[in-house]
VMD Tcl script that draws the C-alpha trace (Angstrom):
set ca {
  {-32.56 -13.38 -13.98}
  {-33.59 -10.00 -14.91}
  {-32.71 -6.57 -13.18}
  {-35.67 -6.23 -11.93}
  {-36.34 -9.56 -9.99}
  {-34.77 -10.00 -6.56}
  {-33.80 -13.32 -5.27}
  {-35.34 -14.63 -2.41}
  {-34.80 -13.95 0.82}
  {-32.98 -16.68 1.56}
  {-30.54 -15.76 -0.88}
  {-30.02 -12.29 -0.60}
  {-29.15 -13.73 3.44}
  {-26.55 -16.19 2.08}
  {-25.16 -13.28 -0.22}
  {-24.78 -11.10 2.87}
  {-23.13 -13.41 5.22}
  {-20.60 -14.59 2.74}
  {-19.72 -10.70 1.92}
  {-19.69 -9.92 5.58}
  {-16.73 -13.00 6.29}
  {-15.35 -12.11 3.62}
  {-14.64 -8.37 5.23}
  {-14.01 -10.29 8.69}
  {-11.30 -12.73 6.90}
  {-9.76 -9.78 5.16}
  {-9.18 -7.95 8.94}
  {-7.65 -10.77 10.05}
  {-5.69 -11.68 6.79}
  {-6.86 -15.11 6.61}
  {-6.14 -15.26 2.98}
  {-7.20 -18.90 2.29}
  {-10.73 -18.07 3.52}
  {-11.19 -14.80 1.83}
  {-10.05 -16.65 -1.44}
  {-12.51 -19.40 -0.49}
  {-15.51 -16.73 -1.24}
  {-14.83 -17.01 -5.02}
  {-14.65 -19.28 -7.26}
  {-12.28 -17.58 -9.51}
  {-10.65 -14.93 -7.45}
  {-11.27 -11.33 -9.20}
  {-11.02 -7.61 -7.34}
  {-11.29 -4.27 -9.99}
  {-10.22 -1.04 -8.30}
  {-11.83 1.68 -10.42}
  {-10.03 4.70 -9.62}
  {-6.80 3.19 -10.12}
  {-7.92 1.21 -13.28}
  {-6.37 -1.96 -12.22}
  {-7.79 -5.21 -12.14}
  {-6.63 -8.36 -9.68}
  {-7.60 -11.45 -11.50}
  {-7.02 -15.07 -10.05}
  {-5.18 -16.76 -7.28}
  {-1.84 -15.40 -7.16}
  {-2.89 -11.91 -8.08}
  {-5.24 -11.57 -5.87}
  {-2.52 -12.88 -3.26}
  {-0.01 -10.66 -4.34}
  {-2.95 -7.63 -3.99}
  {-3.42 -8.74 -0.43}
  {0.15 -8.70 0.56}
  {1.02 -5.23 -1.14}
  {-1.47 -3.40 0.05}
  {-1.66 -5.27 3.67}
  {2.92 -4.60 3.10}
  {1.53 -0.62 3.17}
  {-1.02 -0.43 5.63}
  {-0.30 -3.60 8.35}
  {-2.92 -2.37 10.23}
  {-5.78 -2.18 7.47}
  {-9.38 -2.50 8.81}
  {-12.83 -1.23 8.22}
  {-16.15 0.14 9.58}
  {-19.19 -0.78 7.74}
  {-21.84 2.07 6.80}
  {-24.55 0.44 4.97}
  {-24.98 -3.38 2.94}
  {-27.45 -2.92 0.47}
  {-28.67 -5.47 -2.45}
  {-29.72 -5.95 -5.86}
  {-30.88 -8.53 -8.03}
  {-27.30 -9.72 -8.54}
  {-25.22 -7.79 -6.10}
  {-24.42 -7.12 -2.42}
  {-23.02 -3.21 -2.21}
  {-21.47 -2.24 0.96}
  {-20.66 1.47 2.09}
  {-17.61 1.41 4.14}
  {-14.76 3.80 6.00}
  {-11.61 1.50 5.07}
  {-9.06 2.70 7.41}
  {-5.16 2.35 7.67}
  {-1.61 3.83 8.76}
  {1.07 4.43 5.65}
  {4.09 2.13 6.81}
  {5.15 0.70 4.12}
  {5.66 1.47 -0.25}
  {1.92 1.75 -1.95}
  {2.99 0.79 -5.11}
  {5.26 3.45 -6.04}
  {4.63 6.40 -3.31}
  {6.78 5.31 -0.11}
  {5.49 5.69 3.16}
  {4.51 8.73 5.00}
  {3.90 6.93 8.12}
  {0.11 8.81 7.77}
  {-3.07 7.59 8.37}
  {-6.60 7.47 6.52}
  {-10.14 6.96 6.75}
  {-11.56 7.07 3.69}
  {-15.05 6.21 2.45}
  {-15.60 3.43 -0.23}
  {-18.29 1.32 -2.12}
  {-17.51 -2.17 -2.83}
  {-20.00 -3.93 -5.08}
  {-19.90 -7.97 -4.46}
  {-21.21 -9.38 -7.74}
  {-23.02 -12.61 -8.03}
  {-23.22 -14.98 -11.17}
  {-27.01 -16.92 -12.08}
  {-25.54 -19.67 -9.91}
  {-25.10 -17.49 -6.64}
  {-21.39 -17.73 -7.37}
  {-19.17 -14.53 -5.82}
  {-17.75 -13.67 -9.23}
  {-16.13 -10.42 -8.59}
  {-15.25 -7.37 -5.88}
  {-15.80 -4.07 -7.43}
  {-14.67 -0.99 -5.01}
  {-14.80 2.35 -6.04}
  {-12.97 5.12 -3.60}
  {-11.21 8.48 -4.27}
  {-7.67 8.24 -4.13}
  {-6.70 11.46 -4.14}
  {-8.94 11.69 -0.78}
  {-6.10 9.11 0.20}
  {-3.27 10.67 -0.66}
  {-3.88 13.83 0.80}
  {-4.63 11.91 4.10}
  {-1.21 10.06 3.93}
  {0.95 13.46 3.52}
  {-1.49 15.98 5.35}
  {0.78 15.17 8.32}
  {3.84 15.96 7.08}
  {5.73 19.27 8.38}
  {7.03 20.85 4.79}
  {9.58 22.78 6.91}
  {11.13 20.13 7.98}
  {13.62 18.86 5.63}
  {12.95 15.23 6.00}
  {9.24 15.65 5.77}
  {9.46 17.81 2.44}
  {11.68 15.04 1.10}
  {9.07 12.36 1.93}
  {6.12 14.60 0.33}
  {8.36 14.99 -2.52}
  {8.82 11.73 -3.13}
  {5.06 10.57 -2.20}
  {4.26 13.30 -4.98}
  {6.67 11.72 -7.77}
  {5.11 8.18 -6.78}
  {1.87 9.21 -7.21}
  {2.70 10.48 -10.60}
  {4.49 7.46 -11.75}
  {0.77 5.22 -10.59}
  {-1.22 8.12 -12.40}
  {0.99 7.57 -15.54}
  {0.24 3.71 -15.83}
  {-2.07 2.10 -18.38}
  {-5.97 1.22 -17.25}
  {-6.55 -2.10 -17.57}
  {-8.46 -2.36 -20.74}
  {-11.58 -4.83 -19.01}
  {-12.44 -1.48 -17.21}
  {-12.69 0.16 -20.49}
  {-15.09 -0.01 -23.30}
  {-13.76 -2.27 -25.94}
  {-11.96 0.15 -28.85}
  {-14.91 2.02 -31.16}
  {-17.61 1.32 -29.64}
  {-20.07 4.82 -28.73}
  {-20.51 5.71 -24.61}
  {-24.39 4.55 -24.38}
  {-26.66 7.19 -24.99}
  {-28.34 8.59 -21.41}
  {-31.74 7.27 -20.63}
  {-34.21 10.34 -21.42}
}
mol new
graphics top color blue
foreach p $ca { graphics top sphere $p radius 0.5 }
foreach p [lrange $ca 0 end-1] q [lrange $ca 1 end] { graphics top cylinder $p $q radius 0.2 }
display resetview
């Protein structure tokens, strides 16, 4: 299929109501039926350069980040499509109670706007969950609330601080990366 042909209707329907229970089954943390969206489970989180790829990854995703904010939800802005994607504009929202990867909680909430591109394979196949978001727009949510003259609150922005470093520091997953030599493509004129 090329770029520039849309599928039918029909399609770009089907597309949209799988993407929209798969949203509604990650509220609820039905993790079976979110799984049962994909064929071959597979989330990349650009910011943080880190790719989830199959079952038990994708599991172990859910229950860290769902460990760190219990109460995650969202509010949808916008579902657009393309020829071979559904994109989807949301506020994903959530209150710090538990570790996020290394930065411990803060007990602080967030609203933060993302994009999550749902891609689809020539065989209408959900073949991956592409979300871009700022994290620092995160972070400074989580430990905005903290009261650095209070000794237990500078503590806990210290430590979010030192976490934060130690995710910066790790190595992008090299699928998010152009393979080793090869030039940035050239801008269209």
């Amino acid at each position: 299929m090329s770029v520039f042909t849309f599928p039918p209707e029909d399609v770009l329907r089907a597309r949209e109501k799988l993407v929209l229970d798969h949203f509604r089954d990650e509220v609820r943390q039905d993790w079976d039926d979110v799984l049962s969206t994909f064929p071959h489970p597979h989330y990349e989180l650009v910011p943080s350069m880190t790719v989830h790829d199959g079952d038990e990854a994708v599991r172990r995703y859910y229950h860290d980040t769902r460990v760190a904010f219990p109460d995650q939800n969202h509010e949808i802005i916008a579902i657009r499509h393309s020829a071979d994607a559904v994109i989807v504009e949301f506020w994903l929202i959530g209150t710090h109670l538990g570790p996020l990867g290394a930065i411990p909680p803060t007990g602080g909430r967030h609203r933060t706007r993302m994009t999550a591109y749902f891609l689809f394979d020539e065989h209408e196949n959900l073949v991956a969950e592409r979300v871009y978001f700022d994290q620092l727009t995160i972070f400074k949510q989580l430990v905005g609330g903290l009261d650095r003259r209070r000794p237990r609150d500078l503590l806990k922005l210290v430590r979010a601080v030192l976490g934060l470093l130690r995710t910066a520091g790790r190595e992008p997953d090299p699928r998010l990366q152009p393979p080793p030599g090869e030039p940035l493509a050239e801008r269209p004129r």
